[in-house]
C-alpha positions in Angstrom: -9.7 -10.7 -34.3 -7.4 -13.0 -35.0 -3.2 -13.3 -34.5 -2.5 -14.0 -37.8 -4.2 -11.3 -39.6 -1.9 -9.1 -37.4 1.5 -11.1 -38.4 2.0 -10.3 -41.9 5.9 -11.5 -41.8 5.9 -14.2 -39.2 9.4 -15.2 -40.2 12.8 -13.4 -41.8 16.0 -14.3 -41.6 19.1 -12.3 -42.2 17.9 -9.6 -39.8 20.8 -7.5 -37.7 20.2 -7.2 -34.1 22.0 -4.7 -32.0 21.8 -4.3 -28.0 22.8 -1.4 -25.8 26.4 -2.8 -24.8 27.0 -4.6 -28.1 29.5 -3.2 -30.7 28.9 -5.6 -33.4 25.5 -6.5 -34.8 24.1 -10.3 -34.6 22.6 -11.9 -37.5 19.2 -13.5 -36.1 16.4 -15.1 -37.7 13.1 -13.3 -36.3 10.2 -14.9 -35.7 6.8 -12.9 -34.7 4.1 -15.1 -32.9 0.6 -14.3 -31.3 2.4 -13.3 -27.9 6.3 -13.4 -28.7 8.9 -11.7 -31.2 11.3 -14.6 -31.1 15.2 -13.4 -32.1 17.5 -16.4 -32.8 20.5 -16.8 -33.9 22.6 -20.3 -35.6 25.4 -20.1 -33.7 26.1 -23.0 -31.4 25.6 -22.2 -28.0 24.1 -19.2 -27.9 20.3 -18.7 -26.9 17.2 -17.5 -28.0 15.9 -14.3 -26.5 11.6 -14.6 -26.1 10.5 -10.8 -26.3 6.4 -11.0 -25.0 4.9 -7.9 -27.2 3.3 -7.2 -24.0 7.2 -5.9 -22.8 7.4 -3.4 -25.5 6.5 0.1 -24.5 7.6 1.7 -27.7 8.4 1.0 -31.4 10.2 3.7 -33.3 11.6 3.6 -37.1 14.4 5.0 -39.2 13.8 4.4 -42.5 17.2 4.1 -44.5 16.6 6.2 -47.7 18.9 6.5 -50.4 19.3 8.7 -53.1 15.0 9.1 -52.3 14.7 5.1 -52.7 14.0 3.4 -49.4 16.2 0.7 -49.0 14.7 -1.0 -45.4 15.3 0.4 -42.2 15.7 0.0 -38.2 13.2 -0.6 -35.9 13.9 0.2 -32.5 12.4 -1.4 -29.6 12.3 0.1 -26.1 11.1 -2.4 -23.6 9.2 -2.1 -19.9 12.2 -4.1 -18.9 14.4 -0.8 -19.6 16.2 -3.2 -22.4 16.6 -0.9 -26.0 17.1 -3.7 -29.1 17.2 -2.1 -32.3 16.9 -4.4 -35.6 18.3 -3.4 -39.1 16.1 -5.0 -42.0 17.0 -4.5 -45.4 14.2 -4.7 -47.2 11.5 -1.8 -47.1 8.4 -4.6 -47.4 9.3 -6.7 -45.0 10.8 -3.5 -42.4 6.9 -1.9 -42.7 5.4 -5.4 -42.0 7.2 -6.2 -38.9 7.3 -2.9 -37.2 3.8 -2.6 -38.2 2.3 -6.0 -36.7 5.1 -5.7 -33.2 3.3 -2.3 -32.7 -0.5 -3.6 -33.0 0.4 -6.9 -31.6 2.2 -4.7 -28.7 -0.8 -2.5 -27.8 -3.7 -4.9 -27.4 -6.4 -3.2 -25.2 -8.2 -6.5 -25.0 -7.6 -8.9 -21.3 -8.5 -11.6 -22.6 -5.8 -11.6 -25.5 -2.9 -11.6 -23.3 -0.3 -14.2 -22.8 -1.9 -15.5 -19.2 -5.0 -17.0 -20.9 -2.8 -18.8 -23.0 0.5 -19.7 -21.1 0.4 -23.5 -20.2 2.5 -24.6 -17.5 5.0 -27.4 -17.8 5.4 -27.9 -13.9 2.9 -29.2 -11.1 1.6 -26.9 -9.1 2.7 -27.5 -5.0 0.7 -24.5 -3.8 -2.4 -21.9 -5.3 -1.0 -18.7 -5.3 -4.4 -17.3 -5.6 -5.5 -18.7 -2.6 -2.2 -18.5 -0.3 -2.8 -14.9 1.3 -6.9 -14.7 1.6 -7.6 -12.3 4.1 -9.2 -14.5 6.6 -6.0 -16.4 6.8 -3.7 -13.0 6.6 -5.9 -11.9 9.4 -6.4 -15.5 11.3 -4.7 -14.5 14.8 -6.1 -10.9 15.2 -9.4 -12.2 14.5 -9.0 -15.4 16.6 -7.5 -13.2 19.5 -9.7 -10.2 20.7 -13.3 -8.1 19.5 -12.1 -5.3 18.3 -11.8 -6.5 14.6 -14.1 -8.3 12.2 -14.3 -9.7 8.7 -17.1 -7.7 6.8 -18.5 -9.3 3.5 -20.3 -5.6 3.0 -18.9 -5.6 -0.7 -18.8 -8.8 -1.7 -20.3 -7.6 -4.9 -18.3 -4.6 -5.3 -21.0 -2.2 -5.3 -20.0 -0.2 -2.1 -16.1 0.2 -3.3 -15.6 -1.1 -6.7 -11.9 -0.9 -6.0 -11.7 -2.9 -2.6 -11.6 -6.6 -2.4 -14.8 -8.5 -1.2 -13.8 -9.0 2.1 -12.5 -6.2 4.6 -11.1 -6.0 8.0 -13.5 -3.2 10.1 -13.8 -2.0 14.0 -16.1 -4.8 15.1 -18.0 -1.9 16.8 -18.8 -0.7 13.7 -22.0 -1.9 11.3 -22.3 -2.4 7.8 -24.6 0.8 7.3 -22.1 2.7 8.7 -19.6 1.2 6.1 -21.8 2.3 3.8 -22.4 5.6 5.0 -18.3 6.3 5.1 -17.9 5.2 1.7 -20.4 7.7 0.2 -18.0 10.7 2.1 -14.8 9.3 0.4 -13.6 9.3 -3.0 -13.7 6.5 -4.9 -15.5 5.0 -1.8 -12.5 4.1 -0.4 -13.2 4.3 3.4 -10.9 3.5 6.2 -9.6 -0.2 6.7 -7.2 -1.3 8.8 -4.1 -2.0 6.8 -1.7 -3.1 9.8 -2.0 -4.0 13.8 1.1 -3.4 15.4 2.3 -5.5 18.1 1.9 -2.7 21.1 -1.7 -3.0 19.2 -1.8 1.1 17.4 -3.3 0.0 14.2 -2.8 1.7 10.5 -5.7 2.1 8.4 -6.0 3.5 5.1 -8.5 5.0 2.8 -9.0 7.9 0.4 -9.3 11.9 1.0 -13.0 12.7 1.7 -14.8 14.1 -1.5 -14.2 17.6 -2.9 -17.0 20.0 -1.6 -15.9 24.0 -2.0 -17.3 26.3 0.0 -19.6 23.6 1.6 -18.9 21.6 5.2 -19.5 18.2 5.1 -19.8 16.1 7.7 -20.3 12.1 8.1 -20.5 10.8 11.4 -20.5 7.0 10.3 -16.9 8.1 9.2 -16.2 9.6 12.7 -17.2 6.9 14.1 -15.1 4.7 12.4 -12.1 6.4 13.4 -12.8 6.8 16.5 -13.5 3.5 17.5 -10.0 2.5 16.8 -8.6 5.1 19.3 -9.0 2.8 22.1 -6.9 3.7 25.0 -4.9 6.5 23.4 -6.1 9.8 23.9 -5.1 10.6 20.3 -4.8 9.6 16.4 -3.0 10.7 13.2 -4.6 11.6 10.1 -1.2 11.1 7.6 -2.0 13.1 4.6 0.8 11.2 1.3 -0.9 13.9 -1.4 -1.2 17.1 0.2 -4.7 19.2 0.3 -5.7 21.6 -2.2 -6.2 25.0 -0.2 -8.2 26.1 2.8 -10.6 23.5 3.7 -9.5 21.3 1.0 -10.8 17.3 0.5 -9.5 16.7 4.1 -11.2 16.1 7.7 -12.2 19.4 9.3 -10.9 19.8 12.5 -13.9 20.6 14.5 -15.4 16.6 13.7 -12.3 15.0 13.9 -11.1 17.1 17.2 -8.7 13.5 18.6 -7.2 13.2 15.5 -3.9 15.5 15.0 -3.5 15.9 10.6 0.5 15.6 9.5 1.4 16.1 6.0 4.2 14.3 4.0 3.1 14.4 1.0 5.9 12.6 -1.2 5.9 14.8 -4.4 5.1 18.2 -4.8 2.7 17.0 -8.3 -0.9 17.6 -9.5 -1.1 14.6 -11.7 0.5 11.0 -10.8 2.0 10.9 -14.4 4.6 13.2 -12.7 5.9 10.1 -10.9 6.6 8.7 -14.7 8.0 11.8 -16.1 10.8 11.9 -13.3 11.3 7.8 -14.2 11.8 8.9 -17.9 14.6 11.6 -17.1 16.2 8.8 -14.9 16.2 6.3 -17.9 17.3 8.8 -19.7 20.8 9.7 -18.0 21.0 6.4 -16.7 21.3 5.3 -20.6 23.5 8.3 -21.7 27.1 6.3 -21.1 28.8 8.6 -23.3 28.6 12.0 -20.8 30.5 13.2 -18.4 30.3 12.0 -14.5 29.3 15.8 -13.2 26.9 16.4 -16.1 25.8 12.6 -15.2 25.0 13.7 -11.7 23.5 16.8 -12.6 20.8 14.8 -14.9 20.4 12.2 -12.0 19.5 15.1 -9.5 17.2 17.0 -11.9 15.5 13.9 -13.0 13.7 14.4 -8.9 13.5 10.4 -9.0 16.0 10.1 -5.9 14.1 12.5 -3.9 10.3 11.1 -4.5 12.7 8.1 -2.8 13.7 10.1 -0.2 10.6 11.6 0.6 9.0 8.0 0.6 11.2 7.0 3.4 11.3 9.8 5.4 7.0 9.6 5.4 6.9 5.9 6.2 9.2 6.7 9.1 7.3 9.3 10.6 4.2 6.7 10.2 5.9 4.0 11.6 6.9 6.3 14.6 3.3 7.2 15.2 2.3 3.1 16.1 5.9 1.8 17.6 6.7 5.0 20.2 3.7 6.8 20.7 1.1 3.6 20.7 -0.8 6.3 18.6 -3.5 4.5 15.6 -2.8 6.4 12.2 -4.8 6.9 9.1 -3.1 7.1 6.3 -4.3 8.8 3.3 -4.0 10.8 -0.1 -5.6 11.8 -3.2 -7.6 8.7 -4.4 -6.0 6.2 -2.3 -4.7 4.5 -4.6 -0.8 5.6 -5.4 1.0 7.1 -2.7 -1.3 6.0 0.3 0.0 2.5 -0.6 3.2 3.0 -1.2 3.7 4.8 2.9 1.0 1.7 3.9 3.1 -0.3 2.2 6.6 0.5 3.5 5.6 1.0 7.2 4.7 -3.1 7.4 8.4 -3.6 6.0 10.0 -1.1 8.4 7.6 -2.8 11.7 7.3 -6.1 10.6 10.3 -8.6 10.5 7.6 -10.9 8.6 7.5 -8.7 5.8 11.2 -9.3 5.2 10.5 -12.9 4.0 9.8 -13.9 0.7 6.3 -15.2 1.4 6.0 -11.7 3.5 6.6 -9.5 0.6 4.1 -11.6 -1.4 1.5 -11.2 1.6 2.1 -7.6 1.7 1.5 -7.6 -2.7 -1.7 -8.9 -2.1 -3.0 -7.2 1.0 -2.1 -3.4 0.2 -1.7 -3.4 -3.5 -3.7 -6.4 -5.1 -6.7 -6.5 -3.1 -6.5 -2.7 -1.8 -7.0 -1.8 -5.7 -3.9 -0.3 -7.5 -4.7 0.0 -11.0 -1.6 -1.9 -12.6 -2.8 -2.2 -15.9 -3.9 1.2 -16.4 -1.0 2.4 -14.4 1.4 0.1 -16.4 -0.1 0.3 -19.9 2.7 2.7 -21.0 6.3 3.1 -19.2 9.5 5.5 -19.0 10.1 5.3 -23.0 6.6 6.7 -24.3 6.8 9.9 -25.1 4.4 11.6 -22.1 1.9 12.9 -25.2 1.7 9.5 -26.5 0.5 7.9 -23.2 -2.2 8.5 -20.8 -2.3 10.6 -18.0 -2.9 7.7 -15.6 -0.4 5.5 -16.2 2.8 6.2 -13.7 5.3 4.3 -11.9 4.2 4.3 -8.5 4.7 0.9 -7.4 8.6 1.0 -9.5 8.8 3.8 -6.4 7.7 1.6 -4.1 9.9 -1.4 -4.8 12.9 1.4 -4.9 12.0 2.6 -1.6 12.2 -1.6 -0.4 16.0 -2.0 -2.3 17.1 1.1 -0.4 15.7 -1.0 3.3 17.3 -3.6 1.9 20.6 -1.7 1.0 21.0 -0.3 4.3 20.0 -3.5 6.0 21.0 -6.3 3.5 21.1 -8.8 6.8 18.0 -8.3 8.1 16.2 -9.4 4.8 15.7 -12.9 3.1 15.6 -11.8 -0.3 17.6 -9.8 -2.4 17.4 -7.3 -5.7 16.7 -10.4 -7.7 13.0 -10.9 -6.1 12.3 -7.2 -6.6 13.9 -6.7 -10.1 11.6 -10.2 -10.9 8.4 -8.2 -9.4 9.0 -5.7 -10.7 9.4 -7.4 -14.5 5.5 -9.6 -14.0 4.0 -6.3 -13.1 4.3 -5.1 -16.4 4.6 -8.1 -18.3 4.0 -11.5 -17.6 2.5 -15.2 -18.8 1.0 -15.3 -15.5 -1.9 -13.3 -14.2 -0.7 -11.6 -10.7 -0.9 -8.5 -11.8 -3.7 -8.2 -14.5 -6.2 -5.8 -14.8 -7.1 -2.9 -12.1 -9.2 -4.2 -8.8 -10.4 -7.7 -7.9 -13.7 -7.4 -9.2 -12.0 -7.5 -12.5 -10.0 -10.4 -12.1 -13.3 -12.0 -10.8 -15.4 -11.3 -13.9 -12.5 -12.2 -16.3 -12.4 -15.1 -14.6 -8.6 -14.6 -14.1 -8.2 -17.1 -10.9 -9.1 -19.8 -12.4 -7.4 -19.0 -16.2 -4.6 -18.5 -15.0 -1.5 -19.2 -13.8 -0.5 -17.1 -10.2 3.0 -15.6 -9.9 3.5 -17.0 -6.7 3.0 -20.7 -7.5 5.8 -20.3 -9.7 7.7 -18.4 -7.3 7.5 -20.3 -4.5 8.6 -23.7 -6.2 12.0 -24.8 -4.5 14.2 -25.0 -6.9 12.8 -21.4 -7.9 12.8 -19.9 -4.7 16.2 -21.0 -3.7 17.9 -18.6 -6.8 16.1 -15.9 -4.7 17.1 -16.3 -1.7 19.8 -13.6 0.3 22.8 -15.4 1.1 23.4 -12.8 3.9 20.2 -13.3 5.5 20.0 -13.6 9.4 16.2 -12.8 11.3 16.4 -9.9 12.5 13.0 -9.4 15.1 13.6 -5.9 15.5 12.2 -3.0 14.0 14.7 -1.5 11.3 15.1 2.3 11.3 16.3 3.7 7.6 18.4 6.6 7.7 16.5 9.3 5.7 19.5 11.8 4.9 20.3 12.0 1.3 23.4 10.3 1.4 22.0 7.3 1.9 20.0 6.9 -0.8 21.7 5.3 -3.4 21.3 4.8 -7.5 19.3 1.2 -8.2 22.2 0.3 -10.1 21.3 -3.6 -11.0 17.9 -2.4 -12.7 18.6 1.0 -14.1 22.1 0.5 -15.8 22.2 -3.5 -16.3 21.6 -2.8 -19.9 23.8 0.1 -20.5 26.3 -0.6 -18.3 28.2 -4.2 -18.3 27.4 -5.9 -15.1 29.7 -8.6 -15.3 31.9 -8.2 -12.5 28.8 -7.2 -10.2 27.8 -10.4 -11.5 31.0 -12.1 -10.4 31.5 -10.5 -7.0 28.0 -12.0 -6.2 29.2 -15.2 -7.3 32.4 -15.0 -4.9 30.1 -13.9 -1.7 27.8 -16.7 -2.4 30.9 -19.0 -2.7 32.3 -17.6 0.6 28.6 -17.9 2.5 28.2 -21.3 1.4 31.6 -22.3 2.6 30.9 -20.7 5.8 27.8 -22.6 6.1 29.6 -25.9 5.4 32.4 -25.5 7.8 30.2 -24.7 10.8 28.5 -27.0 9.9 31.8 -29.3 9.9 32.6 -27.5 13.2 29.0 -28.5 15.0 29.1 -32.4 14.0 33.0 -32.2 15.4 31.5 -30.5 18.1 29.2 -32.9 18.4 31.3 -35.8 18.5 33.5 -34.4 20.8 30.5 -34.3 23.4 29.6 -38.1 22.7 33.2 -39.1 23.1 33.5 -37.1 26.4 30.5 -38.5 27.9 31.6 -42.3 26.8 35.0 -41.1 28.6 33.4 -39.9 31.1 31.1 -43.2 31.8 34.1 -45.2 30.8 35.6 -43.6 34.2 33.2 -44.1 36.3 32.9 -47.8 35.4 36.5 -48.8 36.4 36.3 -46.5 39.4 33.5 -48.5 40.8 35.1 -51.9 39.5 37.9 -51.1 41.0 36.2 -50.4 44.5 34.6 -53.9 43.9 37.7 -56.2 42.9 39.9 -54.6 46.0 37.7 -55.1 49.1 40.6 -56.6 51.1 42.6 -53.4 52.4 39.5 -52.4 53.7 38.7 -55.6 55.7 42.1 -55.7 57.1 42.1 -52.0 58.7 38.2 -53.3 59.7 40.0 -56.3 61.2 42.8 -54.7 63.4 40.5 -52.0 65.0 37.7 -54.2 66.2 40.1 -56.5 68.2 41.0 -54.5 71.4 42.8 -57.4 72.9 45.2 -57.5 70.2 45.6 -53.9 69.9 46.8 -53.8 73.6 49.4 -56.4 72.9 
């Protein structure tokens, strides 16, 4: 297949273009390429907006039909961004041709036709993104500093979990049969890894729920053993169950085989399917787009849309996680369903809430790649379809788990907006490259995809691009300060407040937001100068006390040297007793 038998318009000029906050429509000149819809318009000044088809999660028409004569129409696009653009085209032709090619050209099911086999860079990379958080470097000191943990190359070829990475972090007690063995009693074969090491050493592992068997017991003891040798000195462990088991007896441990291990469940959304997590994002879209209603019938949509409570809920399990390893010194497991959606997201949050490292901009990257990248979350299956597609129109897989995820991180950051280095502007860009993108983070489902599509070396990595300075530095918190401690969210509802720069920046005008940012930024960097100022006067003040001081010293001894005589006199007088009696 090629591009051009799918553009049958690539270019039309007098087209109106309306947004969400605009009153008046914009005459553009559209252009449709391979990858982009490109809207432009003559006026001086004013730039072009690049839409990549990949961004467009739905395309809907109104025909404009008068007197039964169909005189064009408008296409409406709703975007993965949250953006809505709708575009009036007069005539009928050329309105079926374009909406016709931006929905084909928008639901390619082919990898390798997307925009990161083609994007060419126009910078020099500094630093591989692809190879800047390997797991033998993540894992460098643990491994360098005791025996209890080892590297395992078991499924290099992805045959015992398709969805792991190659290489895994096991009890170094533990063989590579055993792995094996534990795999075979999970679902999905997603057996326990450690995900985290504390620094009172409790360690976090995650995995999936064992395999469904009604009415039958099953037992591993390779899995048993796993566990089990990560109890170490504690006398007990936590089985955290995210999902929730179906019935008596359900897909979790039994208690009998598992006898040190205490099971808590949090599970973060009372839901069969993990579409539910994209059904409550559609209501939220949904009232967060409705300007026109009133506040209380605002609020009411807000709270019946759930989405501020799967928040909540998020929190308040990572918490009680986080509890388990910092006060009681207690190794968890963390689990739920397949081990794909909600075991990451409390995995996930626990490192942010424990580990100041994971507050930094490189941390959060780290943290990407460890639990979601190379632990196996589906993006594009999950992120084929977002919050506009009508839920019969797109599959049942595809949710918004890690949207939940980055929520849960701007509510940490909300409540503690000193203690991290970035801001809303890293996670609102994360969030952005996870569903569309011209570079390849986030393609395809596991690693063993990105292997055979060849996508680290095809591609362009997020986090090169990222990470450049001049890149990196719009990112950056201006309130930042290092905070070593652990931070503790508070959990009551409250607290948990609307996402307002990503849910409402298109419906709602964010220009003074925009502005009052500017001001604190203004204010921080003047405060930065004049202590600055203050340190160097500081400094000099220092330097020209000491000279003083040695300035001092010197005539005080000079003037010992150039005024011996007093002393000789007095010397004089009392060694001559004779004259003294006279």
């Amino acid at each position: 297949m090629e591009f051009a038998d799918l553009i049958l318009t690539p270019k039309l000029e007098g087209v109106l273009m309306y947004d969400q906050q605009g009153e008046r429509p914009v005459d553009v000149t559209l252009c449709i390429t391979g990858h982009h819809l490109i809207l432009s318009t003559r006026q001086e000044g004013a730039l072009e907006l690049w839409l990549l088809h990949q961004n467009i999660d739905l395309v809907e028409r109104k025909p404009h039909i008068v007197n039964n004569i169909l005189e064009g129409g408008t296409i409406i696009l709703k975007c993965k961004d949250l953006r809505i653009i709708a575009l009036k085209i007069l005539s009928p032709t050329e309105y079926f041709n374009i909406s016709n090619s931006i929905e084909q050209l928008s639901n390619l099911e082919e990898t390798k036709m997307l925009y990161p086999f083609f994007y060419i860079r126009m910078y020099d990379i500094l630093e591989d993104g692809y190879g800047a958080y390997r797991p033998e470097q993540e894992y460098a000191k643990l491994l360098a500093n005791g025996d209890e943990w080892r590297l395992t190359t078991v499924n290099s070829s992805y045959q015992v979990c398709p969805t792991y990475g190659a290489k895994l972090l096991v009890p170094r007690s533990i063989t590579d049969e055993q792995i094996v063995q534990s795999a075979a009693f999970r679902d999905g074969g997603r057996f326990p890894v450690l995900a985290y090491r504390h620094t009172n050493g409790a360690a976090m592992l995650r995995s999936s729920q064992p395999l469904a068997a009604p009415g039958v017991t099953k037992r591993c003891r390779a899995d048993e053993a796993i566990l089990n040798a990560v109890l170490g000195r504690s006398k007990k462990g936590f089985i955290f169950d995210t999902w929730g088991s179906k019935g008596k007896g359900g897909n979790t441990e039994t208690d009998q085989h598992y006898s040190q291990w205490k099971k808590v469940t949090r599970p973060i959304g009372q839901f069969s399917s993990i579409s539910a997590l994209l059904d409550s994002f559609q209501k939220l879209m949904e009232a967060c787009n409705d300007v026109q209603c009133s506040s209380d019938k605002w609020l009411s949509r807000l709270e019946i849309s759930g989405w501020l409570g799967y928040v909540l809920n998020a929190l308040n399990a990572a918490c009680v996680v986080a509890q388990c390893l910092d006060q009681e010194g207690s190794p968890v497991l963390v689990h739920g369903g397949k081990g794909f959606d909600t075991t990451l997201i409390v995995t996930s949050l626990v490192q942010i809430i424990l580990n100041p490292d994971c507050r930094t901009i490189r941390g959060l990257q780290a943290l990407i790649e460890r639990e979601w990248l190379q632990g196996g979350y589906p993006f594009s299956t999950r992120h084929k379809h977002s919050c506009y597609t009508p839920a019969h129109q797109r599959r049942k897989s595809s949710s918004a788990t890690f949207l939940l995820f980055l929520d849960c991180v701007y509510q940490l950051y909300a409540q503690f907006p000193f203690s991290f280095e970035y801001d809303h502007r890293l996670l609102i860009v994360i969030f952005e490259h996870s569903y569309f993108s011209q570079y390849g983070t986030f393609l395809c489902d596991s690693e063993h995809e990105r292997v055979r599509l060849k996508v680290f070396t095809r591609t362009t990595s997020l986090w090169s691009h990222l990470n450049r300075p001049e890149v990196v530095k719009s990112l950056l918190n201006p309130l930042y300060e290092p905070n070593p401690a652990v931070i503790w969210p508070s959990v009551a509802p409250i607290s948990i407040v609307l996402w307002a720069e990503l849910y409402t920046r298109w419906s709602v005008d964010q220009s003074q937001l925009k502005i009052t940012f500017g001001r604190i930024q203004a204010l921080i960097s003047r405060e930065k100068d004049l202590r600055s100022r203050a340190l160097k006067l500081r400094r000099q003040l220092a330097e020209l006390q000491r000279k003083n001081m040695e300035k001092d010293r010197f005539h005080s001894a000079s003037s010992e040297l150039d005024d011996p005589g007093d002393d000789g006199d007095e010397e004089s007088v009392s060694s001559d007793p004779i004259g003294s009696s006279k």
